[in-house]
py3Dmol code that shows the C-alpha trace and the ligand (Angstrom):
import py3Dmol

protein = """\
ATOM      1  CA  UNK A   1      90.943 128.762  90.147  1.00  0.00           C
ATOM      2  CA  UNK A   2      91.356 126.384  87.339  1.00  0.00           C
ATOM      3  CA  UNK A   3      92.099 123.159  88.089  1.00  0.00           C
ATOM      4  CA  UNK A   4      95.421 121.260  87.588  1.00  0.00           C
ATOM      5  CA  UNK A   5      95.444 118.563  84.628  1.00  0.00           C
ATOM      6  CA  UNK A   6      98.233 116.032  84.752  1.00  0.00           C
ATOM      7  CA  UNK A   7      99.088 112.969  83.971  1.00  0.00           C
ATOM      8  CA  UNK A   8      99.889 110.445  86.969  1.00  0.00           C
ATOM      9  CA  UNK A   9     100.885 107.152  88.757  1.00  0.00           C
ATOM     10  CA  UNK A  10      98.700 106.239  91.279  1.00  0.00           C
ATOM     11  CA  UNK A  11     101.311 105.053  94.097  1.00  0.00           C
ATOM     12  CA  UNK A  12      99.010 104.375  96.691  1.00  0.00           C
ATOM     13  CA  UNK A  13      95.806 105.021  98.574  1.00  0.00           C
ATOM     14  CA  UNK A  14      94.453 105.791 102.242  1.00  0.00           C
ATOM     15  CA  UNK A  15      91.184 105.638 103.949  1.00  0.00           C
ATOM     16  CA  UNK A  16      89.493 109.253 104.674  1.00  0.00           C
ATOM     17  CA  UNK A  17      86.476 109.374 106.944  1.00  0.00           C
ATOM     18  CA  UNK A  18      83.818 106.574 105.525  1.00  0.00           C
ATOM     19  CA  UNK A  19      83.492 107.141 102.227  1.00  0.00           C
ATOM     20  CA  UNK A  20      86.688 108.786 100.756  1.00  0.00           C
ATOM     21  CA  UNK A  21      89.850 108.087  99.957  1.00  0.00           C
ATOM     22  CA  UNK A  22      93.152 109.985  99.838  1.00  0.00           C
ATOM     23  CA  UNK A  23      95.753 109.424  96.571  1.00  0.00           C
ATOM     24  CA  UNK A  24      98.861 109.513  96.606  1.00  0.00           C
ATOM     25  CA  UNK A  25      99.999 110.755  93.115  1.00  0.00           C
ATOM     26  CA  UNK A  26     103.133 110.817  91.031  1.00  0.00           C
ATOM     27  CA  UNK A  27     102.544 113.597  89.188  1.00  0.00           C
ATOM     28  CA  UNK A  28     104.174 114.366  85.107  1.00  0.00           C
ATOM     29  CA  UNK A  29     103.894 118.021  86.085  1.00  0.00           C
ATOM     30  CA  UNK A  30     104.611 118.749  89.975  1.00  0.00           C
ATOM     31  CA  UNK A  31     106.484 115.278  91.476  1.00  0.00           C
ATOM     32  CA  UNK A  32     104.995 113.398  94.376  1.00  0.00           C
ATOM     33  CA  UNK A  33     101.127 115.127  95.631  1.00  0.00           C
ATOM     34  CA  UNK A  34      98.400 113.781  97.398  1.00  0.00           C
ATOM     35  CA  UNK A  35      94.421 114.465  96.905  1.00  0.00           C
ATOM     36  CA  UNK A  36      91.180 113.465  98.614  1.00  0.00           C
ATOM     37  CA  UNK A  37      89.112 111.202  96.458  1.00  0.00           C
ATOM     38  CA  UNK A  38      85.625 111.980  97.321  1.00  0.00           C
ATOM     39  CA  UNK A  39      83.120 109.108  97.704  1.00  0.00           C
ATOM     40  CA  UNK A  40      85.616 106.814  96.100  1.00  0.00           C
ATOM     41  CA  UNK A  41      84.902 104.349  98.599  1.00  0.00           C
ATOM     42  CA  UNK A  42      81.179 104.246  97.705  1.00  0.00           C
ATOM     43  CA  UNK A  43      79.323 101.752  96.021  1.00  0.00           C
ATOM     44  CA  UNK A  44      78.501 104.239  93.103  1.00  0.00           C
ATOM     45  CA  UNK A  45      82.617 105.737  93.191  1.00  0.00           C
ATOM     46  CA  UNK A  46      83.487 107.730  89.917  1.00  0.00           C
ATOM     47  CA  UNK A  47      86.778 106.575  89.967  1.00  0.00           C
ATOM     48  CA  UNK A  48      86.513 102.521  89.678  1.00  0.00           C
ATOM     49  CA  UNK A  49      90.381 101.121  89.007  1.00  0.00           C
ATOM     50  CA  UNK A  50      91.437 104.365  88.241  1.00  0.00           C
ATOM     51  CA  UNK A  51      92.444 104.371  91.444  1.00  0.00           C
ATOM     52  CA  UNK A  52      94.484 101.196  91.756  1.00  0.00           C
ATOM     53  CA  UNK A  53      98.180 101.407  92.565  1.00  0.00           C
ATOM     54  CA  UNK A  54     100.514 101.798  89.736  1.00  0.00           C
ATOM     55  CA  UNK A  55      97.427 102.713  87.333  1.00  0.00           C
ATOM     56  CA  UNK A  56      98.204 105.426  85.308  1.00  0.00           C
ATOM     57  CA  UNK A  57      95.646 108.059  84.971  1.00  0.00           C
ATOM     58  CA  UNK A  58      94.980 112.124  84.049  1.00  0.00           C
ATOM     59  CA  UNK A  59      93.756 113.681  87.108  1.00  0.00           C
ATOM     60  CA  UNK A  60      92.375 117.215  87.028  1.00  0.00           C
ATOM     61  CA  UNK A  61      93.300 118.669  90.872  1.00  0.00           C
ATOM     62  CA  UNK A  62      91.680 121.357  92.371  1.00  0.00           C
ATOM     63  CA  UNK A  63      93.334 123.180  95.145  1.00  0.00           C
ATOM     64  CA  UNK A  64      96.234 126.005  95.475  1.00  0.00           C
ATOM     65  CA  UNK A  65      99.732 125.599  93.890  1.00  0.00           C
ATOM     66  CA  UNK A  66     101.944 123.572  96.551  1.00  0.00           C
ATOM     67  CA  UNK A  67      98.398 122.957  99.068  1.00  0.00           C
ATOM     68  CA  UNK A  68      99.786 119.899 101.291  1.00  0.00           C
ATOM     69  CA  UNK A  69      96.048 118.369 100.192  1.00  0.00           C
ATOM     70  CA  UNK A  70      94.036 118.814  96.229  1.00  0.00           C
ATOM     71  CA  UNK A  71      90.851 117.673  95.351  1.00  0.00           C
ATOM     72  CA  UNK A  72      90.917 114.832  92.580  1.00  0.00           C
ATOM     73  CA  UNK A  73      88.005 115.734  90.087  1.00  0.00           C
ATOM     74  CA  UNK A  74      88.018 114.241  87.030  1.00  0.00           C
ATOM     75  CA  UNK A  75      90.209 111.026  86.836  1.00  0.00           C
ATOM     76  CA  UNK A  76      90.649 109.125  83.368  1.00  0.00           C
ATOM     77  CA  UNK A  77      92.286 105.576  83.267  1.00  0.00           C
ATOM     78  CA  UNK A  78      95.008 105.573  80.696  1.00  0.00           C
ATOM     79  CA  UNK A  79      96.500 102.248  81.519  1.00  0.00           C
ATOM     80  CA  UNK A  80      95.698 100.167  84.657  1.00  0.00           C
ATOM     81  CA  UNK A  81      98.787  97.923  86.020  1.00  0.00           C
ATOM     82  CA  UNK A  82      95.649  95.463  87.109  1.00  0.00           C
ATOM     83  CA  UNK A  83      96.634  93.272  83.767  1.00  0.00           C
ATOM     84  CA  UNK A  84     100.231  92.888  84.713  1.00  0.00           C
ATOM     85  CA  UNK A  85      99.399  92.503  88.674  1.00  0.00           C
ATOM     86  CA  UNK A  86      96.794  89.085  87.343  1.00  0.00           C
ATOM     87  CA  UNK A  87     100.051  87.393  86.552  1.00  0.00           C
ATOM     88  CA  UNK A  88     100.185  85.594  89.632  1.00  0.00           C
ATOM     89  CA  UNK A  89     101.782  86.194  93.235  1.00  0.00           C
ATOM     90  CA  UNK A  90     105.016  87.463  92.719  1.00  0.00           C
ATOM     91  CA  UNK A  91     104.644  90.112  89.928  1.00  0.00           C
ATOM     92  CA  UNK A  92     101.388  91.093  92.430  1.00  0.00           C
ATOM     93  CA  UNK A  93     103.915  91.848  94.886  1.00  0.00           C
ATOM     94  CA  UNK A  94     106.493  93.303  93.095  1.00  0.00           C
ATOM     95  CA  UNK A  95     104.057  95.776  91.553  1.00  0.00           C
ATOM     96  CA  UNK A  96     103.735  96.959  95.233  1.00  0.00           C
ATOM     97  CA  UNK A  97     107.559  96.964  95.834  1.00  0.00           C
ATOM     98  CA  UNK A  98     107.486  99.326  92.862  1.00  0.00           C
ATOM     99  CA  UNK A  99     104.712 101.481  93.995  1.00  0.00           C
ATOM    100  CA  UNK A 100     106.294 101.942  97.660  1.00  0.00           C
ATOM    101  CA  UNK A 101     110.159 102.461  95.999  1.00  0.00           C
ATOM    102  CA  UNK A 102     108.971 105.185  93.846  1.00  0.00           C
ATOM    103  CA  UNK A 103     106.847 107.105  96.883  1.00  0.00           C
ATOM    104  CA  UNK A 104     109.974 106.516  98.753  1.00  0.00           C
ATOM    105  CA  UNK A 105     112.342 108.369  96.122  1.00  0.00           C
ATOM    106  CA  UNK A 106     109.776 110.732  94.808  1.00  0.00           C
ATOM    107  CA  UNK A 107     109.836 114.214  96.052  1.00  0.00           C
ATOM    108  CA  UNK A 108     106.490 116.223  97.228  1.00  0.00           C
ATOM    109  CA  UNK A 109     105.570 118.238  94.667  1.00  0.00           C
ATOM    110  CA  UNK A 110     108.598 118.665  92.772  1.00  0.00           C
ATOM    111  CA  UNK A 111     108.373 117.577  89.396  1.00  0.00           C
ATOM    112  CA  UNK A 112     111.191 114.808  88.140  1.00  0.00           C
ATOM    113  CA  UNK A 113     110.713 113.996  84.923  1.00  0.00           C
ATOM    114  CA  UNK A 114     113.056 111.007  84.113  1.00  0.00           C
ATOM    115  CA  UNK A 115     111.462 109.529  87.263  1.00  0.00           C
ATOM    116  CA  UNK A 116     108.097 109.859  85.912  1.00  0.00           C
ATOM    117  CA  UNK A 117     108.892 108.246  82.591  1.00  0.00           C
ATOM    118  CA  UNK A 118     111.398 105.913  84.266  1.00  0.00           C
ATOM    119  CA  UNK A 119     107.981 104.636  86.418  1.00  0.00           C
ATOM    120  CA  UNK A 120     105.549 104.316  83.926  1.00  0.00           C
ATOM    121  CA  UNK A 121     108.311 102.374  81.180  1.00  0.00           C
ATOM    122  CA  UNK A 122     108.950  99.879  83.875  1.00  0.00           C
ATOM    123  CA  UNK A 123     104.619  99.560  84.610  1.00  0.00           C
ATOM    124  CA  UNK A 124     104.439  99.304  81.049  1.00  0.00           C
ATOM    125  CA  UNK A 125     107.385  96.195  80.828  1.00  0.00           C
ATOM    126  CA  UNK A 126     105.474  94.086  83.509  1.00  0.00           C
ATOM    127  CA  UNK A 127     102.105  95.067  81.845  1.00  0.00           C
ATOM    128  CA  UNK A 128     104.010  93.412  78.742  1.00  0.00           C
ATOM    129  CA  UNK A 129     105.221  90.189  79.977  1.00  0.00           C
ATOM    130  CA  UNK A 130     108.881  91.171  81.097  1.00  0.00           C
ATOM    131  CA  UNK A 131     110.062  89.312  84.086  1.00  0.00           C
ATOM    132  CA  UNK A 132     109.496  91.518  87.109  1.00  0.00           C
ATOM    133  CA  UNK A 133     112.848  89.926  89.033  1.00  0.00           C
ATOM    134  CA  UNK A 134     114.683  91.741  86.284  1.00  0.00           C
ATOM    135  CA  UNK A 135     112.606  94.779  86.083  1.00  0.00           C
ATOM    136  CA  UNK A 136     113.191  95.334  90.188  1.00  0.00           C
ATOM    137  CA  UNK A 137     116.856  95.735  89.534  1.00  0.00           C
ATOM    138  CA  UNK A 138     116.238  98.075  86.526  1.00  0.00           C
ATOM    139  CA  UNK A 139     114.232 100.627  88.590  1.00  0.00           C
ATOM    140  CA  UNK A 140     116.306 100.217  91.887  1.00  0.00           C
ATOM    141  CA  UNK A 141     119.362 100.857  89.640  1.00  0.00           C
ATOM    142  CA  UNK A 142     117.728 104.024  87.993  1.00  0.00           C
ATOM    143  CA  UNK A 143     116.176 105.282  91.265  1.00  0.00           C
ATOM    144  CA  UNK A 144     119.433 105.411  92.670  1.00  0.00           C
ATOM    145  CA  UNK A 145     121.463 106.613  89.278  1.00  0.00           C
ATOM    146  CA  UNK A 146     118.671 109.754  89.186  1.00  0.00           C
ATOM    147  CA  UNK A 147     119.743 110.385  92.769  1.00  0.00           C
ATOM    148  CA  UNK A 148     123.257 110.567  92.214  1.00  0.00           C
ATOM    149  CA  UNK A 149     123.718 107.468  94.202  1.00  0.00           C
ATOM    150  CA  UNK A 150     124.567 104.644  92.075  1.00  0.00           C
ATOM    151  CA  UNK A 151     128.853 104.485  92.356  1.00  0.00           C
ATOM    152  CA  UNK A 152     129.839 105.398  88.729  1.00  0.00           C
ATOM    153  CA  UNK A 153     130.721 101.815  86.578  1.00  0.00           C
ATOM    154  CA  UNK A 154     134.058 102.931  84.852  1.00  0.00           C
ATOM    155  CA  UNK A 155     135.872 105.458  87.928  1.00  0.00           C
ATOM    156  CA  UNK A 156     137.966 103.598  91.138  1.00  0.00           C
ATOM    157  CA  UNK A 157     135.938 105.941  94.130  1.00  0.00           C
ATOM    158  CA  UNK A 158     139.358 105.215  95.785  1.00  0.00           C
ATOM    159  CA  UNK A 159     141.478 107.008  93.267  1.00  0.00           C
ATOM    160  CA  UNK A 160     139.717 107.971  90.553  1.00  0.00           C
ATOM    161  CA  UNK A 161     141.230 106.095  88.142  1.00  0.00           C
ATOM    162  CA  UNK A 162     139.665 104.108  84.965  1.00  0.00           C
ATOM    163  CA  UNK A 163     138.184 100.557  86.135  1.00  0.00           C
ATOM    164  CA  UNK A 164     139.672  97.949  83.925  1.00  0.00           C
ATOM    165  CA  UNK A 165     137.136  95.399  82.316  1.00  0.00           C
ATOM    166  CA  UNK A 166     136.094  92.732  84.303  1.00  0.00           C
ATOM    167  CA  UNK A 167     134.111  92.197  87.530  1.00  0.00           C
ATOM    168  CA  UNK A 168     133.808  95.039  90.135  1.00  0.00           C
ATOM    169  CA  UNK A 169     134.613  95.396  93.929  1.00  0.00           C
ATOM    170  CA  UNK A 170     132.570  97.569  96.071  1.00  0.00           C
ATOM    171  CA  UNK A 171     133.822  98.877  98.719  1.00  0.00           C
ATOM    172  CA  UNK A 172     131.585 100.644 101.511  1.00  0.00           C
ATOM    173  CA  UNK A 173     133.374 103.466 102.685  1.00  0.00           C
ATOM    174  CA  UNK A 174     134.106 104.704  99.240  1.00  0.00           C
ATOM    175  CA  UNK A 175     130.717 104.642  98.154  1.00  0.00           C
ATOM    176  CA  UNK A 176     132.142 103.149  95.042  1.00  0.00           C
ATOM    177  CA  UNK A 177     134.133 100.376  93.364  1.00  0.00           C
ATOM    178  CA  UNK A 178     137.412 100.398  93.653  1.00  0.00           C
ATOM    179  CA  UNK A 179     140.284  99.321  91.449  1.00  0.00           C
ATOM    180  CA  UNK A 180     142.963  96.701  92.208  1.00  0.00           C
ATOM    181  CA  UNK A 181     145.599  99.400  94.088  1.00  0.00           C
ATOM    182  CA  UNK A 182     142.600 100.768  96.517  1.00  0.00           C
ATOM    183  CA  UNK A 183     141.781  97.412  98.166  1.00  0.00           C
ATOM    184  CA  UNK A 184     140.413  95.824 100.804  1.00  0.00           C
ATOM    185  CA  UNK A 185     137.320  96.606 100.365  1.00  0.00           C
ATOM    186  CA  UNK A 186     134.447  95.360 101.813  1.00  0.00           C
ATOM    187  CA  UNK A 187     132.662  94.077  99.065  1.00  0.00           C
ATOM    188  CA  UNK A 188     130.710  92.746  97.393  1.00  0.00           C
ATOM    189  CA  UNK A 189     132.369  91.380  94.361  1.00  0.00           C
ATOM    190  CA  UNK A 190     129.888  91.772  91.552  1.00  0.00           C
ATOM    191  CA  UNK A 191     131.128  89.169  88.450  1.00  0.00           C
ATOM    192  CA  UNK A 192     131.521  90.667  85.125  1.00  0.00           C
ATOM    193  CA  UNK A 193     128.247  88.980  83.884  1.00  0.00           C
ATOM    194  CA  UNK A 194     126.612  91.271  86.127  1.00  0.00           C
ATOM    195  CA  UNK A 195     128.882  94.342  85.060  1.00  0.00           C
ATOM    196  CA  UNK A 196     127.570  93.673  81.550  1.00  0.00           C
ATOM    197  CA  UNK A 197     124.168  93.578  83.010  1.00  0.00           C
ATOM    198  CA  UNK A 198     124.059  96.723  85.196  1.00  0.00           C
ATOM    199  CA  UNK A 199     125.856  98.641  82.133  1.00  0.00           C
ATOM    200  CA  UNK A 200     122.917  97.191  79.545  1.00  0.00           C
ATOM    201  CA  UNK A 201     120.210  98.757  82.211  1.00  0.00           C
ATOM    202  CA  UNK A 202     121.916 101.846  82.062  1.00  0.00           C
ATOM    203  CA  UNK A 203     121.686 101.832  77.987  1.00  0.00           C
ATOM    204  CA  UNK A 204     118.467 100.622  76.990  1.00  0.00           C
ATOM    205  CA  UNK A 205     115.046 100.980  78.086  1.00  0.00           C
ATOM    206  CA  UNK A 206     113.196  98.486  80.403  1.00  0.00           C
ATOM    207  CA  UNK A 207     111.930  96.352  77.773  1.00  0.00           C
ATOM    208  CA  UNK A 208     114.647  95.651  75.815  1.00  0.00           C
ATOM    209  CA  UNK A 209     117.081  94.823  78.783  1.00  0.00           C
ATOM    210  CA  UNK A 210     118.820  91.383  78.257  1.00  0.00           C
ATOM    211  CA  UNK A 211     117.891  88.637  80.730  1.00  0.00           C
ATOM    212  CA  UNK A 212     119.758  88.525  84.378  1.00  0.00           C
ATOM    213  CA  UNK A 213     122.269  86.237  84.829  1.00  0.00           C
ATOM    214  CA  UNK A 214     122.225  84.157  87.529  1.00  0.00           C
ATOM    215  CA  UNK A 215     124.919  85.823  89.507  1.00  0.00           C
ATOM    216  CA  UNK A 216     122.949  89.160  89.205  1.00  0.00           C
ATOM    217  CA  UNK A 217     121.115  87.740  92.333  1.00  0.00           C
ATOM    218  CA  UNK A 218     124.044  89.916  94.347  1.00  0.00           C
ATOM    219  CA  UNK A 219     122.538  92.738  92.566  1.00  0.00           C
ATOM    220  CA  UNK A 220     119.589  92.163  95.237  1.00  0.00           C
ATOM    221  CA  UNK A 221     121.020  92.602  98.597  1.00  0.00           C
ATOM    222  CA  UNK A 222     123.449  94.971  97.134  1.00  0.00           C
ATOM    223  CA  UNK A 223     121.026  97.468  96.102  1.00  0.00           C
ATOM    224  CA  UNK A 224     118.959  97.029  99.342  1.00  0.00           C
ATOM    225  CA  UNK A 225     121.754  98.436 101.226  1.00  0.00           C
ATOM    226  CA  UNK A 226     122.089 101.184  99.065  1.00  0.00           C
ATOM    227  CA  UNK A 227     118.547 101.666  98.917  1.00  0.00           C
ATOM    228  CA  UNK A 228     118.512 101.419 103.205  1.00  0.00           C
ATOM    229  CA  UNK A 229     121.131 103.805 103.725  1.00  0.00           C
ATOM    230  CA  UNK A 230     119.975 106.813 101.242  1.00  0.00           C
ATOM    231  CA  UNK A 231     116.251 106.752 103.057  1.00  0.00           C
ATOM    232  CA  UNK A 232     117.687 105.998 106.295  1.00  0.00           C
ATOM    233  CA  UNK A 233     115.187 103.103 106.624  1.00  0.00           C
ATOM    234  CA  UNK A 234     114.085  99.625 105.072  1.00  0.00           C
ATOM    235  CA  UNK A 235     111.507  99.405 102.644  1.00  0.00           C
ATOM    236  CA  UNK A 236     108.106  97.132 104.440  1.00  0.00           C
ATOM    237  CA  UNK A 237     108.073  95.229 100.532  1.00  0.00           C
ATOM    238  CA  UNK A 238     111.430  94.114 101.253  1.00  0.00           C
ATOM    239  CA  UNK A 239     110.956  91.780 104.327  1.00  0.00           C
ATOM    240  CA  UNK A 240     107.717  90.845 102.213  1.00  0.00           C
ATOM    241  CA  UNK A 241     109.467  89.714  99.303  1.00  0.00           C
ATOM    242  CA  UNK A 242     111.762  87.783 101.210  1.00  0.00           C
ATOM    243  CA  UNK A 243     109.161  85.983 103.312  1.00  0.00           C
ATOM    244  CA  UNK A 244     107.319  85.500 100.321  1.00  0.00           C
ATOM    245  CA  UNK A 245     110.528  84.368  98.462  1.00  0.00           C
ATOM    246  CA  UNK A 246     111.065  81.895 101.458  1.00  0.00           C
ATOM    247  CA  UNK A 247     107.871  80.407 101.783  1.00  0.00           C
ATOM    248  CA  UNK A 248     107.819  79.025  97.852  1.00  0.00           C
ATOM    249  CA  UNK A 249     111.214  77.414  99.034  1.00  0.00           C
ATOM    250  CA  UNK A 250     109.909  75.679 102.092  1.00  0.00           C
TER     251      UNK A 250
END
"""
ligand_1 = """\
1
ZN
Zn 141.806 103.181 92.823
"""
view = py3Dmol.view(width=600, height=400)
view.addModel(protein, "pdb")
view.setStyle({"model": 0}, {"cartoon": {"style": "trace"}})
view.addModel(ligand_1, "xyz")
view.setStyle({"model": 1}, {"stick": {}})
view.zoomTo()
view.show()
């Protein structure tokens, strides 16, 4: 059978048996797959930083349409995130926070494209410079938008209605923000700044999205809720984040 050629984020990798490794692939042309890397633990591995997380590579895989396990063969680098993850601690770990948010959200081997060009635009921003604080909310935001999850900017979830401009209120149990007849709601309150902000991510592409205001740091809790309750669990690079985050403070 002829093998599989696609082109690929590496999301992350495992140990198999002493000298392999299994991939974990986000795949152009069949979503979320994972392969055994022969040898690629050895001394003398073929693959090198191909096989570094958020790398982004053309794999051949060998194996049967929908097999729960391929064989990698071939593996080219086409751009490796390791630039981008030398800029120092925190864009290091948010590179990993990426990696782990899009294996959370990506499906097994069901092919999303926007996700797959969503992922490598936002690899290609950090490789570029762009501030990866910024670029967290832009693929959170997305994730969720491609999943149908992120409440609508413009619609009360209460009554349907056109939002007026200015800042939003989100209220829980609507899923949604609500408009000035539907309240209380729980919150929170998100500023318009931060309206102006989301509704820029949602127009332009990662690296032309304006700078964050400051008040878009609601955007971060926010979006870990919505995040929580959609996979049913928290994500391991939040608490790291936030440890890390509170460690340059003390
Ligand atoms: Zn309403």
């Amino acid at each position: 059978m002829p093998p599989i050629t696609s082109d690929a984020l590496v999301l992350r990798t495992y140990k198999l048996g002493e000298t392999s490794k299994v991939v974990v692939l986000l795949t152009r042309e069949r979503g979320k797959l994972r392969a055994v890397a022969k040898g690629a633990r050895g001394p003398r591995s073929r693959y090198q930083s191909a096989l570094e997380p958020l790398s982004e590579v053309r794999a051949s895989l060998h194996g049967k349409q929908g097999a729960e396990l391929y064989r990698l063969g071939q593996c080219d680098l086409l751009r490796s995130a390791f630039r981008a993850g030398g800029q120092g601690l925190e864009t290091a770990l948010s590179l990993s926070y990426f990696a782990e948010l899009l294996d959370a959200f990506a499906q097994e081997g069901e092919a999303e494209d926007a996700v797959y060009r969503l992922a490598v635009a936002v690899v290609a921003a950090a490789d570029s410079g762009c501030h990866v604080g910024g670029l967290a909310r832009y693929l959170e935001a997305w994730l969720l938008k491609l999943h149908g999850i992120y409440p609508p900017l413009d619609r009360c979830a209460g009554c349907g209605g056109a939002l007026p401009a200015g800042g939003l209120v989100y209220h829980a149990a609507a899923h949604g923000f609500v408009c000035a007849g539907c309240v209380p709601a729980s919150g929170p309150l998100l500023s318009d700044a931060v309206r102006t902000f989301l509704t820029a991510i949602f127009l332009r592409p990662p690296a032309e999205m304006p700078a964050a205001p400051a008040e878009a740091a609601v955007l971060e809790p926010f979006h870990r809720d919505l995040i929580s309750r959609h996979l049913e669990r928290d994500l391991r690079s939040h608490r790291v984040l936030r440890d890390s985050a509170a460690g340059l403070r003390g």
